[in-house]
TORFI-681178 format. One line per field, with one value per residue (C-alpha): x negated, y negated, z negated; residue number from 0; residue in one letter. Coordinates in pm, 1 decimal. Layout:
REM TORFI-681178
x X, ...
y Y, ...
z Z, ...
pati NUM, ...
zavex A, ...
REM end
This chain:
REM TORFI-681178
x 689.6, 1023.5, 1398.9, 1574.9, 1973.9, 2217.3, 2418.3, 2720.5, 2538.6, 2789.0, 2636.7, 2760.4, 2515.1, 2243.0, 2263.4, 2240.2, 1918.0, 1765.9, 1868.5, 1714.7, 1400.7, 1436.6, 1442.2, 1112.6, 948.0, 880.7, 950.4, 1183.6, 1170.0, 1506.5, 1519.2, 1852.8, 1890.1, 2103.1, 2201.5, 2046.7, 1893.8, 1526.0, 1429.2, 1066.9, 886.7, 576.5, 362.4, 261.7, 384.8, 575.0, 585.3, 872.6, 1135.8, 1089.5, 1154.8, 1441.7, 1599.0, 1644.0, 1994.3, 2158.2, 2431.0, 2370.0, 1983.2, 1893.5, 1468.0, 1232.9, 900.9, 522.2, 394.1, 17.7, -72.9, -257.9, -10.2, 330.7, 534.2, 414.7, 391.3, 673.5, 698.5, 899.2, 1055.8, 1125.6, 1303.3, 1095.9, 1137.4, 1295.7, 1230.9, 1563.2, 1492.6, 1727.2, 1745.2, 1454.9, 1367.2, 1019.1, 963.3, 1287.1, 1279.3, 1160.5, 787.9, 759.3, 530.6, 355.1, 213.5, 17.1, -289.3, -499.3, -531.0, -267.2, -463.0, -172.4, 175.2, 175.5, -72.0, 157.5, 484.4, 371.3, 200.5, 563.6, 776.3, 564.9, 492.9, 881.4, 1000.2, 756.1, 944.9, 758.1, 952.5, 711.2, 486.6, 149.2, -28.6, -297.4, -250.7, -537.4, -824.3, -1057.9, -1423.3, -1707.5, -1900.8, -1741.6, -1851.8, -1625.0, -1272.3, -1043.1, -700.7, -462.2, -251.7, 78.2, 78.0, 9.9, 298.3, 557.7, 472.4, 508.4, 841.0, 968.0, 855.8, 1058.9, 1333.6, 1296.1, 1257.5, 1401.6, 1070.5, 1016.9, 719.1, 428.4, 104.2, -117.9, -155.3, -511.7, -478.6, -185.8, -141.5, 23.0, 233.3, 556.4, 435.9, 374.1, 673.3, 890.6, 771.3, 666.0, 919.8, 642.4, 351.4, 39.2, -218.9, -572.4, -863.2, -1049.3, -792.8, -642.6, -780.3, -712.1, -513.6, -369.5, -320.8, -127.9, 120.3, 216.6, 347.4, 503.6, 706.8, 801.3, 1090.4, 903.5, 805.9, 403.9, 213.0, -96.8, -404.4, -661.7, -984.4, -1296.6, -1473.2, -1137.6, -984.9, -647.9, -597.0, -726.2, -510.0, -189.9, -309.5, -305.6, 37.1, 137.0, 55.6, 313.1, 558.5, 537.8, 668.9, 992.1, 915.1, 920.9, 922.1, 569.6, 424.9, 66.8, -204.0, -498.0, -730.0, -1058.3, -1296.9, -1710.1, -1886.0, -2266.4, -2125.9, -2216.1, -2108.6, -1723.1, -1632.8, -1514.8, -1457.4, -1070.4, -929.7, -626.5, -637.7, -577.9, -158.5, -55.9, -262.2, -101.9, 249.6, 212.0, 132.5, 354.8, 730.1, 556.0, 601.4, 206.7, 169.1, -212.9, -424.6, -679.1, -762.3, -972.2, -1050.9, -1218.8, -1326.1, -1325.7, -1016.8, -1109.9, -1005.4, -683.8, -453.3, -598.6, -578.7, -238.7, -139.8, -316.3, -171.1, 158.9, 99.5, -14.6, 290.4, 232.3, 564.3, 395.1, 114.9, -7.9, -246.2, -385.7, -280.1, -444.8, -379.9, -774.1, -967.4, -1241.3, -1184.2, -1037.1, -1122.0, -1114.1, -1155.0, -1174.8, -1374.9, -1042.0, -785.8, -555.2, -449.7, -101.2, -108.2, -278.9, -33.7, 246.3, 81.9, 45.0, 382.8, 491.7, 285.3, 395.3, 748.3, 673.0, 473.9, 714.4, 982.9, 759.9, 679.0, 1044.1, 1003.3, 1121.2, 987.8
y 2588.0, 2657.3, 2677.4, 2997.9, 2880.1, 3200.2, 3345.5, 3140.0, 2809.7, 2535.4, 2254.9, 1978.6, 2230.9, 2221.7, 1852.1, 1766.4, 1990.0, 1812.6, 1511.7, 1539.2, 1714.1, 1355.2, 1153.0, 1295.2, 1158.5, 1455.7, 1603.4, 1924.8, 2120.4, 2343.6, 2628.1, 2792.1, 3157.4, 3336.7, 3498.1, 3232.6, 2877.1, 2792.4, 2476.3, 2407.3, 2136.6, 1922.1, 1654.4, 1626.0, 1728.2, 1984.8, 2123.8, 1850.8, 2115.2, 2381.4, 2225.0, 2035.6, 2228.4, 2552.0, 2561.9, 2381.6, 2519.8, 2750.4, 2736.8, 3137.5, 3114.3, 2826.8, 3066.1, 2924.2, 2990.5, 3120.6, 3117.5, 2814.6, 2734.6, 2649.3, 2703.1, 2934.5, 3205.3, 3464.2, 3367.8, 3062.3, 3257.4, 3618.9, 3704.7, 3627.6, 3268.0, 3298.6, 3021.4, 3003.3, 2788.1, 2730.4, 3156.7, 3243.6, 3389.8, 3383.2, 3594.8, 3849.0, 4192.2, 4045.2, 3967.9, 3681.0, 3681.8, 3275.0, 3254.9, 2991.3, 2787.0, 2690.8, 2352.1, 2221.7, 2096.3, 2057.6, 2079.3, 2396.7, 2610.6, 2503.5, 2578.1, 2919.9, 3026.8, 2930.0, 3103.0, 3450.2, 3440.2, 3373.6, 3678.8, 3904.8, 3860.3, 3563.9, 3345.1, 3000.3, 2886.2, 2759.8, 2459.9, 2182.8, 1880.9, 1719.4, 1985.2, 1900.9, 2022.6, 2115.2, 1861.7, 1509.8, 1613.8, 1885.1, 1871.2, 1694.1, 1725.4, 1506.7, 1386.5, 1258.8, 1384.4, 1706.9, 1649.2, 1557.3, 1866.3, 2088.9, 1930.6, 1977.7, 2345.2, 2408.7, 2210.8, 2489.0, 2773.0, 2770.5, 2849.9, 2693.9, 2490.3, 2458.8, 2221.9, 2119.1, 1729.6, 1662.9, 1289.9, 1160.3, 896.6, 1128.8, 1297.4, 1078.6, 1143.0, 1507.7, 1555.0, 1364.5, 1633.6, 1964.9, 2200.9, 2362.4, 2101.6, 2326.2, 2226.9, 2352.8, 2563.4, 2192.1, 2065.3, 2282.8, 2112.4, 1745.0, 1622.0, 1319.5, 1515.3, 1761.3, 1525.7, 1362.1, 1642.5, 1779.8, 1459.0, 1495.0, 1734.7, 1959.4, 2358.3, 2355.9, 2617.7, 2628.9, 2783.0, 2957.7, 2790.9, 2973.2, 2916.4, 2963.5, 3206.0, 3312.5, 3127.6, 2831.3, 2852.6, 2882.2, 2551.5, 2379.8, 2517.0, 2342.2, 2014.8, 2019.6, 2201.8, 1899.1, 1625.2, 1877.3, 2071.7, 2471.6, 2550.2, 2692.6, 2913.6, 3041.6, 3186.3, 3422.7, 3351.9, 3500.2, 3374.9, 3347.0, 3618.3, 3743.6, 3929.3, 3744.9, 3946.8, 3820.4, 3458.1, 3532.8, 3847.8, 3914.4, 3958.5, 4190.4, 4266.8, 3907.7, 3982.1, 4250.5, 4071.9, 3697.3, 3886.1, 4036.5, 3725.0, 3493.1, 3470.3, 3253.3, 3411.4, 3521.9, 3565.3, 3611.3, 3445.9, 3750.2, 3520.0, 3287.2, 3557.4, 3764.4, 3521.2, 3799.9, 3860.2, 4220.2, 4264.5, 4052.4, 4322.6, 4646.3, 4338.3, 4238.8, 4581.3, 4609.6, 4288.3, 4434.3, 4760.9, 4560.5, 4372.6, 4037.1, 3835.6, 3704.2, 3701.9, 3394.5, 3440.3, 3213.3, 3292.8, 3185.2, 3259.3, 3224.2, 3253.3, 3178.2, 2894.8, 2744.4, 2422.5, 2546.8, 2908.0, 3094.3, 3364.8, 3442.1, 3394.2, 3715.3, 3681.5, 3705.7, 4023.0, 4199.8, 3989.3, 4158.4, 4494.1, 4414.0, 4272.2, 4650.9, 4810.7, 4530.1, 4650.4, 4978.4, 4995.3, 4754.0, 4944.9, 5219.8, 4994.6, 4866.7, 4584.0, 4456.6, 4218.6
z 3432.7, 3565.1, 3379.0, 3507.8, 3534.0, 3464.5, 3698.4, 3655.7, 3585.8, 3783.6, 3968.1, 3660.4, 3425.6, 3721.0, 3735.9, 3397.5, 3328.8, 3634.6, 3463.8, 3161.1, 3283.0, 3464.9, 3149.3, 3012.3, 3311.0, 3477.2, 3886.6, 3972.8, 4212.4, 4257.7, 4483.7, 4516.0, 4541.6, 4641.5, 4269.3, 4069.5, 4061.9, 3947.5, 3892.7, 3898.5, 3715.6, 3750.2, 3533.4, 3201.6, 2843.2, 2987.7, 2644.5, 2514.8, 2787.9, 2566.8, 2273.6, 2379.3, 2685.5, 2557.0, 2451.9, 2730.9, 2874.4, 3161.2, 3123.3, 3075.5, 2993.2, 3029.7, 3208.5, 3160.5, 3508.0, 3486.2, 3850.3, 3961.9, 4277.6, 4085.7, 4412.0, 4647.0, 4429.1, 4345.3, 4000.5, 4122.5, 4416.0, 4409.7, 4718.2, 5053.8, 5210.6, 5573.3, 5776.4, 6010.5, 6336.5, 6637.3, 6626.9, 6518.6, 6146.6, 6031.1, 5744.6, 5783.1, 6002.6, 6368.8, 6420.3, 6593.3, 6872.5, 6933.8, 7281.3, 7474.1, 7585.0, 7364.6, 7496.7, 7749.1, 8071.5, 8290.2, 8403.4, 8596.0, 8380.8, 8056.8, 8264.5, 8395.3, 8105.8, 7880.6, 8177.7, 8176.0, 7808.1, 7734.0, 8004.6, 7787.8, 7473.3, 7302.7, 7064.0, 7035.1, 7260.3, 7136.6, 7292.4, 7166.1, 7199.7, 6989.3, 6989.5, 6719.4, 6843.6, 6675.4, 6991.0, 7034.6, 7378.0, 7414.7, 7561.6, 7316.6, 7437.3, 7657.9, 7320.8, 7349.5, 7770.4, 7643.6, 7354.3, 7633.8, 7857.7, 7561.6, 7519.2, 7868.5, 7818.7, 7586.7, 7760.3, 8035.8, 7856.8, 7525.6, 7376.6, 7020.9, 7047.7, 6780.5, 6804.2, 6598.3, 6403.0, 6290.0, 6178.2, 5866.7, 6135.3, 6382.7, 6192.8, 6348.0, 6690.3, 6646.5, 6513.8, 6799.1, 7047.1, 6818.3, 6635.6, 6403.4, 6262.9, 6246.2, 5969.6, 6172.3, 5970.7, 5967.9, 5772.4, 5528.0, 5256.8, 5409.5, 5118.7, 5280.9, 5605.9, 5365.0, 5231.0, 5504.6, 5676.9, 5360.2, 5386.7, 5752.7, 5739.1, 5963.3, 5902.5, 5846.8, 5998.0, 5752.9, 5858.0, 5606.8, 5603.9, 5738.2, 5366.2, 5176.7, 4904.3, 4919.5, 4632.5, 4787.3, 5060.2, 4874.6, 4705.8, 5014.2, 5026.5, 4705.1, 4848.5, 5141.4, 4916.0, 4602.1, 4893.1, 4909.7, 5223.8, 5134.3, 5524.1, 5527.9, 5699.5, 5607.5, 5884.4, 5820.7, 6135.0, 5984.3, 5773.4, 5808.1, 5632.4, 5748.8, 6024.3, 6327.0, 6648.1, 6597.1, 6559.3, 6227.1, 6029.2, 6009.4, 5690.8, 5787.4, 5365.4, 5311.1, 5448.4, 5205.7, 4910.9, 4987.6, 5032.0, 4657.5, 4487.3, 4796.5, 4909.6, 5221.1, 5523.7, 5702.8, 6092.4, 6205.2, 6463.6, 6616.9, 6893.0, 6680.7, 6472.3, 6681.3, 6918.9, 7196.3, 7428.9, 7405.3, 7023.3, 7028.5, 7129.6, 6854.4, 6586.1, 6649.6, 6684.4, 6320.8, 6190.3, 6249.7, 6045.9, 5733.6, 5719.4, 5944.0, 6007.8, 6346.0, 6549.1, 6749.9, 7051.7, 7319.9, 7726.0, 8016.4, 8373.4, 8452.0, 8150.7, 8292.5, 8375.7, 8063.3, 7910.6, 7565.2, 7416.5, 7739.1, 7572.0, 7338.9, 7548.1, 7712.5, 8058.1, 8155.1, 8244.5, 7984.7, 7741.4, 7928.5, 7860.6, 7517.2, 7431.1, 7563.5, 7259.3, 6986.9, 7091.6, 7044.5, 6673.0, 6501.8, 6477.8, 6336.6, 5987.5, 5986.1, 6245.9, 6577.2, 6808.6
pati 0, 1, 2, 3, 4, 5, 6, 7, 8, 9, 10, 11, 12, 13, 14, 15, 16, 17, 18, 19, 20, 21, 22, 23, 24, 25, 26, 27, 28, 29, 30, 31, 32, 33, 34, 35, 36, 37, 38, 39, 40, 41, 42, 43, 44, 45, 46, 47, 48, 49, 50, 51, 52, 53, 54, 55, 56, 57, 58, 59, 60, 61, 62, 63, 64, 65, 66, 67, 68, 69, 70, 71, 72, 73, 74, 75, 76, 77, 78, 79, 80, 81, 82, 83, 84, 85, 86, 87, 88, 89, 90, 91, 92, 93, 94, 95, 96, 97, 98, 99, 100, 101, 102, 103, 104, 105, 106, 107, 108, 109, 110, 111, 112, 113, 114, 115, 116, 117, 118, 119, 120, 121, 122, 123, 124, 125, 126, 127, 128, 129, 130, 131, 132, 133, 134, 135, 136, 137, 138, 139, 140, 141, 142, 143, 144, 145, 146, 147, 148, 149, 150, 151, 152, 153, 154, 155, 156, 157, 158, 159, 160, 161, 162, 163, 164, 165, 166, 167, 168, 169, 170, 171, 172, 173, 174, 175, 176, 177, 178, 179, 180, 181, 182, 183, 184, 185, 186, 187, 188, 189, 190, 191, 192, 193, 194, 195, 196, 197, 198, 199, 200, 201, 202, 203, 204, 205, 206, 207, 208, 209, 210, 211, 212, 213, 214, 215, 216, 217, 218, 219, 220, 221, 222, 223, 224, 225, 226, 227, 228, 229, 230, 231, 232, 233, 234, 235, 236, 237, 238, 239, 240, 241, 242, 243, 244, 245, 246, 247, 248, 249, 250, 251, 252, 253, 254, 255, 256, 257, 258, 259, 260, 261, 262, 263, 264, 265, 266, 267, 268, 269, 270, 271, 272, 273, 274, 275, 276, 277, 278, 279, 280, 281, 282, 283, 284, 285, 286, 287, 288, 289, 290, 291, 292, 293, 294, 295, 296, 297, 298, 299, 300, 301, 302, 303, 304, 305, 306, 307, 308, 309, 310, 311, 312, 313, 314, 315, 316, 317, 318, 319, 320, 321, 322, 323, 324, 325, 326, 327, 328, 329, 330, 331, 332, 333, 334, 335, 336
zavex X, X, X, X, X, X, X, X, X, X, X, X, X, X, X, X, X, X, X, X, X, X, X, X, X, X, X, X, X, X, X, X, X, X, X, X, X, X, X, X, X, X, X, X, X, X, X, X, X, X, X, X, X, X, X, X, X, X, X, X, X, X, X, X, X, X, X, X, X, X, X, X, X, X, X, X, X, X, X, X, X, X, X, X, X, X, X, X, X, X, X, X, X, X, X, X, X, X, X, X, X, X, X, X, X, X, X, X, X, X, X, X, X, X, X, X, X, X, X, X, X, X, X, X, X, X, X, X, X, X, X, X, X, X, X, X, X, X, X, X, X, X, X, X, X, X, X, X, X, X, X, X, X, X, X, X, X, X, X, X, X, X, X, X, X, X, X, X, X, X, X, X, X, X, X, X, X, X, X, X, X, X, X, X, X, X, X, X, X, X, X, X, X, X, X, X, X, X, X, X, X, X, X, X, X, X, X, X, X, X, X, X, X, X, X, X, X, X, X, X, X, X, X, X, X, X, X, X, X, X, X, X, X, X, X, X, X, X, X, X, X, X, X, X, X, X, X, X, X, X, X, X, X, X, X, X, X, X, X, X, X, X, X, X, X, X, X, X, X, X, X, X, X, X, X, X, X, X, X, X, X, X, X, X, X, X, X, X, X, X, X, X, X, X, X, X, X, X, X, X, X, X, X, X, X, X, X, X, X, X, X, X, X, X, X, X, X, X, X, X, X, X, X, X, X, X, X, X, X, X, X, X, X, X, X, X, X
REM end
């Protein structure tokens, strides 16, 4: 449910129906616009705001919202949520291009790779930092090393820096080094995981699970955006179907259809998509014609010889090459990178 404030509503009128939506033990949730104020609420016997609230001054309509996820959706939130970070806007006109390794192994491939990757045009440099594997054999990450050399990346090159947390115990220590918290396939529907980065005052990069609905995914949202952090970004990055020659079957539909129901902005992952360097560049290309507000793709100077998704991962040149064609199709659907 959420109580739609009129135009003029003051901030004494906004307090007082927060207060007494208060009183009868329920949560709010306001979210300022820029014409009006909506004040969301959660819990039980929501039905006692109708009947009580309604004539308040500067309340215009008390809405019933029918959609499952309370927040995310545009019922609450018309207009389209901009995330605005140290220059860069997720969600408005640019397309933001993310960039990097998909583990960090070291000091100089992370530093060239963020150098090269920042003269191109990229905006946030990718990196892992705790690589959750499908082998405990498998390479894991260098943790809070990795963290640090993310951090004097960014030092260097300006470069916003995202990574991914994968344990409700990190969260602090992610958050020292990262700019962007991102919430891994794995763990989209880690609860706990969920609402501990919700609380950190971060932006969450969430990432659609490979079994998940759109709706499910938007739930997940809800979880980080009850703890009172709206900053969200969500993250189609393919999901398994019977097709079995990608890694999984890219679902560019899945931008347009979350967009309609969503004020979140969506960027899309084609590298772990696809699973196949070869594809990343056509699919970001197409992510960017069906209305993607980013793209993130892994970089490596020798794929080859990568610790983790080799396979995926663009060199540096052909991400130069590609960067040149992003540049050029975005401002044909309205965009600019």
């Amino acid at each position: 449910m959420i109580i739609v404030m009129s135009t003029g509503a003051t901030e004494k009128q906004i307090k007082n129906v927060i207060d007494k939506v208060h009183s009868y033990g329920l949560r709010t949730h306001p979210i300022y616009g820029v014409r009006k104020t909506v004040i969301g609420i959660v819990g039980d016997n929501k039905t006692v705001v109708v009947e009580n609230m309604s004539g308040m001054p500067g309340v215009e309509s008390i809405i019933p919202i029918l959609q499952p996820y309370k927040f995310a959706g545009r019922e609450a939130h018309a207009d389209n949520t901009v995330i605005e970070l140290d220059g860069v806007n997720i969600g408005g006109r640019e397309v933001v291009v993310i960039a990097g390794p998909c583990a960090v192994e070291d000091r100089k491939q992370l530093m060239d790779i963020s150098r090269r990757v920042k003269k191109c045009g990229a905006r946030i440099l990718r990196g892992g930092a705790y690589k959750p594997r499908t082998s405990p054999y498998s390479f894991q990450g260098l943790g809070e090393e990795a963290l640090k050399l993310l951090a004097e990346a960014r030092e260097e090159t300006g470069l916003l820096v995202i990574t991914e947390v994968t344990d409700p115990r990190n969260v602090e220590l992610v958050g020292k080094y990262a700019d962007i918290l991102q919430v891994g396939a794995r763990n989209m529907q880690n609860f706990a995981l969920l609402t501990e980065v919700g609380k950190s005052g971060h932006p969450v990069m969430l990432k659609r699970g490979p079994s998940s609905t759109i709706t499910d995914l938007l739930l997940a949202a809800e979880y980080v955006i009850i703890e009172g952090n709206r900053d969200i970004i969500l993250c189609e990055r393919g999901i398994t179907t019977f097709e079995n020659y990608t890694r999984n079957t890219l679902d560019l539909s899945a931008v347009p259809a979350i967009k309609h129901v969503s004020h979140l902005p969506v960027v899309v992952d084609p590298s772990h998509a696809t699973g196949k360097s070869y594809l990343v560049e056509p699919m970001c290309l197409a992510s960017i014609a069906s209305g993607a507000d980013g793209v993130m793709v892994e970089v490596h100077p020798d794929p080859d010889q990568a610790l983790c998704d080799g396979p995926q991962s663009l060199t540096l040149e052909v991400f130069e090459s590609m960067m040149q064609k992003l540049k050029a199709i975005a401002p044909i659907v309205g965009r600019e990178i």
